[in-house]
C-alpha positions in Angstrom: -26.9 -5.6 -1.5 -24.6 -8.3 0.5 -26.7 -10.1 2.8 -26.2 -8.7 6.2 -25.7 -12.2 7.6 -23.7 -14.9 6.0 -21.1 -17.7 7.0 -17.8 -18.7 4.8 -16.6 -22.5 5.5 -12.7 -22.6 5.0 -10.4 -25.7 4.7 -7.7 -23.2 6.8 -6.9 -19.7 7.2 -4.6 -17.1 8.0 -5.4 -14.6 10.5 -2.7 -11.7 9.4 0.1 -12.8 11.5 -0.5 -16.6 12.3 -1.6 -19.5 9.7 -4.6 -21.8 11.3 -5.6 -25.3 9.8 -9.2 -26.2 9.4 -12.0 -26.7 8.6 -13.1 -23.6 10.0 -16.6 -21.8 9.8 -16.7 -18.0 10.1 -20.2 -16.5 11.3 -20.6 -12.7 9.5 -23.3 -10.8 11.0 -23.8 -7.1 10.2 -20.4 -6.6 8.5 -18.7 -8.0 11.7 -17.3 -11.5 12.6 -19.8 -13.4 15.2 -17.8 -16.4 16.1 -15.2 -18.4 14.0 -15.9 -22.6 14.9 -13.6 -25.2 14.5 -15.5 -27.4 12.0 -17.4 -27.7 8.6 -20.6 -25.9 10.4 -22.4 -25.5 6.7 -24.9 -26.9 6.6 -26.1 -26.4 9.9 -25.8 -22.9 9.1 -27.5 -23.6 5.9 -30.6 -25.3 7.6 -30.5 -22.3 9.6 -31.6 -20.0 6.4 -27.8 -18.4 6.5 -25.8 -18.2 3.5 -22.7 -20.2 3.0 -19.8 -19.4 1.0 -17.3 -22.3 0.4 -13.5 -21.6 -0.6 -10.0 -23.7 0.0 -8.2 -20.7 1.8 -9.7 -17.1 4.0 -7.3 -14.6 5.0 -7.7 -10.6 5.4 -8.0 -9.1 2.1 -4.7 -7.8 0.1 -3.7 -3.8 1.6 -1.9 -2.2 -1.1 0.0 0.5 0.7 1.2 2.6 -2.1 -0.9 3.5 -4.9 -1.6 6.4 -6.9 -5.3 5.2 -8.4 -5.8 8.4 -11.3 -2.7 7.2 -13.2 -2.9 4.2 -15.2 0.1 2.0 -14.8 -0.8 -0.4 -18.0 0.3 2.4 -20.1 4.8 2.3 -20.7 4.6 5.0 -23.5 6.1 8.3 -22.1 3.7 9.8 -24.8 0.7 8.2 -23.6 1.5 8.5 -20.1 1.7 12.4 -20.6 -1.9 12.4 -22.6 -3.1 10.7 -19.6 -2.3 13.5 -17.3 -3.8 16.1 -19.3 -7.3 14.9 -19.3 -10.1 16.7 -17.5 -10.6 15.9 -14.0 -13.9 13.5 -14.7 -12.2 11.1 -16.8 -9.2 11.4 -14.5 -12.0 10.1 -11.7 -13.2 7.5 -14.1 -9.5 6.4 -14.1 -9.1 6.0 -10.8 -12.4 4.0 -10.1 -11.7 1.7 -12.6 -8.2 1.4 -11.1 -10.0 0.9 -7.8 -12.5 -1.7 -9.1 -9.5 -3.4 -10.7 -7.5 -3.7 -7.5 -10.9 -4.9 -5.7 -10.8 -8.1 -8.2 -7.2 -9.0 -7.6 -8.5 -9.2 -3.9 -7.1 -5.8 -2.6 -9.9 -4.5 0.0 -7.8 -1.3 0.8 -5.3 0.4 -0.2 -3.7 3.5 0.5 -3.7 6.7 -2.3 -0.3 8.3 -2.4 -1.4 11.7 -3.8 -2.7 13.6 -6.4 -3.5 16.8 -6.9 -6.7 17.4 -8.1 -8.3 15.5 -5.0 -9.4 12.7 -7.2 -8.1 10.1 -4.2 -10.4 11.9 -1.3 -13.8 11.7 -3.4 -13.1 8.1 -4.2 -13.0 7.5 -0.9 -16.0 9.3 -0.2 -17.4 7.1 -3.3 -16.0 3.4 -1.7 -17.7 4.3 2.0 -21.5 3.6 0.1 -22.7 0.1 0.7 -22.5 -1.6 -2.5 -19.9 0.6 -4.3 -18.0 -2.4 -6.1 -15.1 -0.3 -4.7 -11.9 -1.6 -1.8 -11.6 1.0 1.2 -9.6 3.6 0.2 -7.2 6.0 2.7 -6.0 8.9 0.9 -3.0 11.1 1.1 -4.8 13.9 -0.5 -2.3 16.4 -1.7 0.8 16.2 -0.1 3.5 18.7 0.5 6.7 19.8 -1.3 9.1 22.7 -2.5 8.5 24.8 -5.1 10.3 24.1 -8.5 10.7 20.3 -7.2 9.9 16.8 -7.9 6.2 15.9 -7.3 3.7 18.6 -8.9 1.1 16.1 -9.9 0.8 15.1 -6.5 1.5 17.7 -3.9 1.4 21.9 -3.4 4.0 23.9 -2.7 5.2 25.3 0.9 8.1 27.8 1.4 8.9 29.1 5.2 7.7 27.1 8.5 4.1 29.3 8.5 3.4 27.8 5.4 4.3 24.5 6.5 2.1 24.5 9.6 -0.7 26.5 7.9 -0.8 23.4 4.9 -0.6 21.0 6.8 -3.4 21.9 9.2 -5.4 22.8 6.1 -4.5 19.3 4.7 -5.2 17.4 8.1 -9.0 18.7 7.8 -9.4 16.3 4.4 -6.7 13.6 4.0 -6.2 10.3 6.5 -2.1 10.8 6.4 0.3 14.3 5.3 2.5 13.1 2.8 5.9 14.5 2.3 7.7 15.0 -0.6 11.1 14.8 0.8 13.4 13.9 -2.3 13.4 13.7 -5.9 13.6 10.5 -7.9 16.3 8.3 -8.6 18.6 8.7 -11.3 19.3 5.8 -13.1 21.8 6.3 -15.6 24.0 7.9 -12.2 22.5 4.9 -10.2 21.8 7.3 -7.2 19.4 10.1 -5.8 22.0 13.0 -7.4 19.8 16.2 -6.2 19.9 17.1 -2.4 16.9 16.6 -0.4 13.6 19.1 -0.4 13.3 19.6 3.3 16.0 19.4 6.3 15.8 17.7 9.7 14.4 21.0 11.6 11.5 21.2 8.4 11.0 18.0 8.2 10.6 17.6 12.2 8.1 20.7 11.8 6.0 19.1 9.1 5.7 15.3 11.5 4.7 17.6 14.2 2.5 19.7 12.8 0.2 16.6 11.5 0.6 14.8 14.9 -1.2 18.2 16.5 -3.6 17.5 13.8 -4.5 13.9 15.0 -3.1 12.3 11.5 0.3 10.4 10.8 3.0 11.7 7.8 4.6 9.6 5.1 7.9 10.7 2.8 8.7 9.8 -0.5 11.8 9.4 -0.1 15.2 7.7 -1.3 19.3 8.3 -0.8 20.7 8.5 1.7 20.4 12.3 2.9 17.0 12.3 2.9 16.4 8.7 4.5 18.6 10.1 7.6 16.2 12.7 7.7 13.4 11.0 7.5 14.1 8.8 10.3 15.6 10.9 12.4 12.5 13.2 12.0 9.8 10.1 12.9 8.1 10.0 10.0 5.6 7.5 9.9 6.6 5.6 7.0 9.1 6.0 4.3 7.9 5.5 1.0 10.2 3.6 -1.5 13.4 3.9 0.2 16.0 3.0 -2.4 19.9 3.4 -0.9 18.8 2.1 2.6 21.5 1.7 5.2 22.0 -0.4 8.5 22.0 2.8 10.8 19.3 4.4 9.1 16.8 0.9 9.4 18.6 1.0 12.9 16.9 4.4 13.6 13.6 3.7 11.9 13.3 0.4 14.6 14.1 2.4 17.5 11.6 5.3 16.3 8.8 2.7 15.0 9.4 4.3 11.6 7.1 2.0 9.2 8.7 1.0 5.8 7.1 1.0 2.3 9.8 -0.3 -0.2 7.6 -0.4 -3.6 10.0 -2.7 -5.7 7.8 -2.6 -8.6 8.6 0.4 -10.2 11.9 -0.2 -10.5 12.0 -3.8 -11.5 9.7 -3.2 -14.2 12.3 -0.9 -15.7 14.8 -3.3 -15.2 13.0 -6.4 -16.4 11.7 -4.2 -19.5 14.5 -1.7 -20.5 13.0 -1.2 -23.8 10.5 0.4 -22.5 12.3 3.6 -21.6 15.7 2.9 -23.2 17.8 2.1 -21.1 21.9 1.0 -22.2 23.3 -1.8 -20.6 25.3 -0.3 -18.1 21.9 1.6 -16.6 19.9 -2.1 -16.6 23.2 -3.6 -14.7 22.4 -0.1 -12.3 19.4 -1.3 -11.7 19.8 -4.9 -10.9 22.1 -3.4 -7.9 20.0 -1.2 -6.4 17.0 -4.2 -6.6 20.0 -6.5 -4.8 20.8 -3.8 -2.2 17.3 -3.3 -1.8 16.4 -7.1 -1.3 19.2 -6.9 1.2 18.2 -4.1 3.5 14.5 -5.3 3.2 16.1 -8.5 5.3 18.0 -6.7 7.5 14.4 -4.5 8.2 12.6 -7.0 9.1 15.8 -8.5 11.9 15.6 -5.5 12.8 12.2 -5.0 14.0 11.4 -2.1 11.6 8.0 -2.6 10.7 7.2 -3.6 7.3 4.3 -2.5 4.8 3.9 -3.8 0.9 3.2 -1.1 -1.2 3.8 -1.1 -4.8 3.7 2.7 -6.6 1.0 1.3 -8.7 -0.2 3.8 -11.5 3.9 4.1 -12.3 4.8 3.0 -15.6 4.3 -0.9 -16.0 2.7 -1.3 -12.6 -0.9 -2.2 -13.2 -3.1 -2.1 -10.0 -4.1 -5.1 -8.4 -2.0 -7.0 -10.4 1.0 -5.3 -9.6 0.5 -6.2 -6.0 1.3 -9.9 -6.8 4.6 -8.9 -8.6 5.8 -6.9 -5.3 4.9 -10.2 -3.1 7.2 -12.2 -5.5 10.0 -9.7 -4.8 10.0 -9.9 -1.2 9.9 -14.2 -1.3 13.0 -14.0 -3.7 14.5 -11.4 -1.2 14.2 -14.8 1.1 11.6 -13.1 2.9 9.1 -15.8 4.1 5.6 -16.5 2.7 3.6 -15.7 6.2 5.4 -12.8 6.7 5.1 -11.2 3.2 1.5 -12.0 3.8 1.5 -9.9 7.0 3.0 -7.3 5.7 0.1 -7.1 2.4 -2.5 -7.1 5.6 -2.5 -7.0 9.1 0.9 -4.7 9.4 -0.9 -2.5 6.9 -4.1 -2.3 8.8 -1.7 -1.9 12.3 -0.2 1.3 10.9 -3.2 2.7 9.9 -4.7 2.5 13.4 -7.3 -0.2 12.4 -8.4 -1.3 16.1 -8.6 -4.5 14.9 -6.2 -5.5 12.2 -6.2 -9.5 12.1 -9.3 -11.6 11.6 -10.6 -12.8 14.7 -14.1 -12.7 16.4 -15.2 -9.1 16.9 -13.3 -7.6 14.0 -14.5 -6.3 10.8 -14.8 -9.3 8.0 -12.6 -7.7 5.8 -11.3 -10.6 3.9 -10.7 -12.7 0.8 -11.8 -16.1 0.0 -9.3 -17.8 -2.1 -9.3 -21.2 -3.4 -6.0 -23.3 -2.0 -3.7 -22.2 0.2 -1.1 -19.9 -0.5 1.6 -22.1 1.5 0.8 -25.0 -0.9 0.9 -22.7 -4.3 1.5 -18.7 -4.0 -0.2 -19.0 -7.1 -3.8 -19.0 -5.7 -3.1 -15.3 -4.5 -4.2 -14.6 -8.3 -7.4 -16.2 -8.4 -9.4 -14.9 -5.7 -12.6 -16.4 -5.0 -14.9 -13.2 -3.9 -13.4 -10.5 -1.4 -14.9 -8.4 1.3 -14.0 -4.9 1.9 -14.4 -3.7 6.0 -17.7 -1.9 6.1 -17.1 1.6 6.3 
C-alpha cells in the first residue's frame, strides 16, 4: 500500500495553469498536499524517516476527457473490432481494466468514460475508488441517451416522447457522474459532412440539460455539423463532444453559455494518417485533411474566445490506443499553434474544473493527484511519454 506520508523533490513544476521553476519539495501527507517548499528539502525530509521521490518535472496527472475503456482501440480490423463487441460482459470488464491500467502507465490519473451499455464504465469505477487498485480515477457517463433506430446502441438506450426523457434521465442521474447525449450521428467521410439530421431538437435537447441539472449532474453531446452543434449550444450543454464543422457563432455561443469543448482529433486523424486501414480513395483522405484544418482552426478561435477547452481523445475508436493516444491528441493541438502550457491545462486542471473538482491545480491543500516526469516538458514534449510514477487523487 502507498505510504501515507511521503515527499517528491522536483527541479520545477507546473501547477495546471501556471509553470513554476525550482527546486521545489512537495510534502504528501494522507493523500493530500501538506506544504510545497522552495528548495531541495530531501534529505531533511529523509533524516526525518519520510520517503522521497526524486524526478526532473511534477505536474497534475494527464485527464483524458473522452474515453470509452471496454473497446480496444489497438485493434483497425472492422472484423476484429466487431468480435470484440460480441464478447461476454466479463472479458468486456477485463478489457476495460486493462485499458484503464494502460492509461494509468502513460500517466493518465483520470479520465472520463463516454458510455457503454452494459455498465462496464460504472463498476470500474467502483473498482479504481479501492486503495491500491493499480487503476486512474474514473467518471463515468454510464449509458447515455438517444433515439431509437439511431447512431450509438453500444453506448446509450433509447428515449421517445419528453416522459421518457425525464424519467431516463433521472433513472441515469442515480448511477452515472454526467448524462450523455447522443445528439447526432457520425461523420460521413466519403460526403465530408454530418449528412443525417440531428437526433434531438432545441426544445428536447433543452429538456434533457434540464432534467440532469434537477438531478444535481452535468450533460455532454456527441455531437458534430452544424445543426446539431447550434443545438447544442444553444441548449447549454455542458460540453460538446468531438465537434467536427464548428463555426465562429456557434463557439460564440458556447463562450457566452460556458459550454466546455471536447474536440477528440484522434479518431479522425488516424483515419487520415492510415487510410489503408479502412479504405479510403484519395479524394476521402484529402476530405479528411480539411476537416482536421478546419478543426485546428476553430480550436484557435475557442480558445480567443474564452470557450473552455478539455483534451479528450475517443480512445477505444479504431487506432486510438489508451494512454497512448492521449499524447497523439496533445501533438494535434501544438501543430494547431496552440501553446505548450495551455494544451497542458486543458489535459488537467480545465478537466478537473469542469468536473467540479474543488481543487483542480496542485497547490497546498489539494489532493496529490499528479505525475512525476523526468525533464520538463517545455524543454522536450517528449518526456510526456516516459513518466516517472503517477498518483491518482485518493477517492
Amino acid at each position: 500500500m502507498e505510504q501515507q506520508t511521503f515527499a517528491v523533490v522536483v527541479d520545477a513544476w507546473f501547477d495546471g495553469e501556471a509553470r513554476h521553476s525550482g527546486p521545489a519539495s512537495f510534502l504528501v501527507r494522507g493523500g493530500l498536499i501538506e506544504a510545497i517548499s522552495a528548495g531541495d528539502h530531501g534529505d531533511d525530509l529523509a533524516r526525518r524517516g519520510i520517503a522521497v521521490h526524486r524526478g526532473g518535472y511534477l505536474m497534475p496527472g494527464l485527464v483524458d476527457a473522452h474515453v470509452h475503456l471496454f473497446l480496444d482501440g489497438a485493434t483497425s480490423d472492422a472484423r476484429l473490432r466487431a468480435e470484440h463487441l460480441k464478447q461476454p460482459v466479463p472479458q468486456l470488464t477485463e478489457a476495460a481494466r486493462a485499458s484503464a491500467r494502460q492509461a494509468l502507465a502513460c500517466g493518465v490519473t483520470l479520465v472520463r468514460d463516454a458510455g457503454d451499455r452494459h455498465g462496464i464504465n460504472n463498476c470500474i469505477r467502483a473498482e479504481a475508488m479501492a486503495p491500491g487498485s493499480g487503476l486512474p480515477r474514473i467518471r463515468s457517463g454510464g449509458l447515455g441517451v438517444k433515439r431509437a433506430k439511431r447512431y450509438g446502441a453500444f453506448m446509450a438506450t433509447d428515449v421517445a416522447d419528453a416522459d421518457s426523457i425525464r424519467r431516463s434521465v433521472t433513472e441515469l442521474a442515480a448511477v452515472n457522474d454526467e448524462i450523455k447525449l447522443i445528439l447526432t450521428g457520425i461523420i460521413d467521410f466519403d460526403a465530408g459532412a454530418v449528412t443525417d439530421e440531428p437526433q434531438f431538437d432545441l426544445e428536447e435537447t433543452r429538456l434533457v440539460v434540464a432534467s440532469a441539472r434537477a438531478c444535481g449532474v452535468n450533460t455532454f453531446a456527441h455531437c458534430s455539423g452544424a445543426k446539431g452543434l447550434a443545438i447544442a449550444a444553444r441548449a447549454g450543454v455542458g460540453s460538446i463532444e468531438h465537434g467536427f464543422f464548428m463555426d465562429r457563432e456557434t463557439l460564440e455561443v458556447m463562450a457566452e453559455r460556458g459550454v466546455a469543448w471536447t474536440p477528440t482529433f484522434s479518431p479522425v486523424h488516424f483515419q487520415w494518417a492510415h487510410p489503408e486501414a479502412v479504405g479510403w480513395s484519395a479524394n476521402t483522405v484529402g476530405k479528411l485533411r480539411r476537416i482536421l484544418d478546419a478543426h485546428a482552426e476553430h480550436l484557435l478561435l475557442a480558445r480567443q474566445l474564452g470557450v473552455a477547452l478539455l483534451l479528450g481523445t475517443d480512445a477505444g475508436s479504431m487506432g486510438v490506443e489508451h494512454g497512448r493516444a492521449l499524447f497523439e491528441e496533445i501533438d494535434r493541438y501544438l501543430e494547431a499553434g496552440l501553446p505548450l502550457a495551455a494544451t497542458l491545462a486543458a489535459a488537467t486542471a480545465a478537466a478537473r474544473r469542469h468536473f467540479g473538482c474543488d481543487r483542480w491545480r496542485l497547490a497546498r491543500g489539494a489532493p496529490f493527484d499528479a505525475v512525476l516526469l523526468p525533464a520538463s516538458p517545455f524543454v522536450d514534449v517528449k518526456a510526456l511519454r516516459h513518466p516517472v510514477r503517477s498518483w491518482p487523487a485518493p477517492a
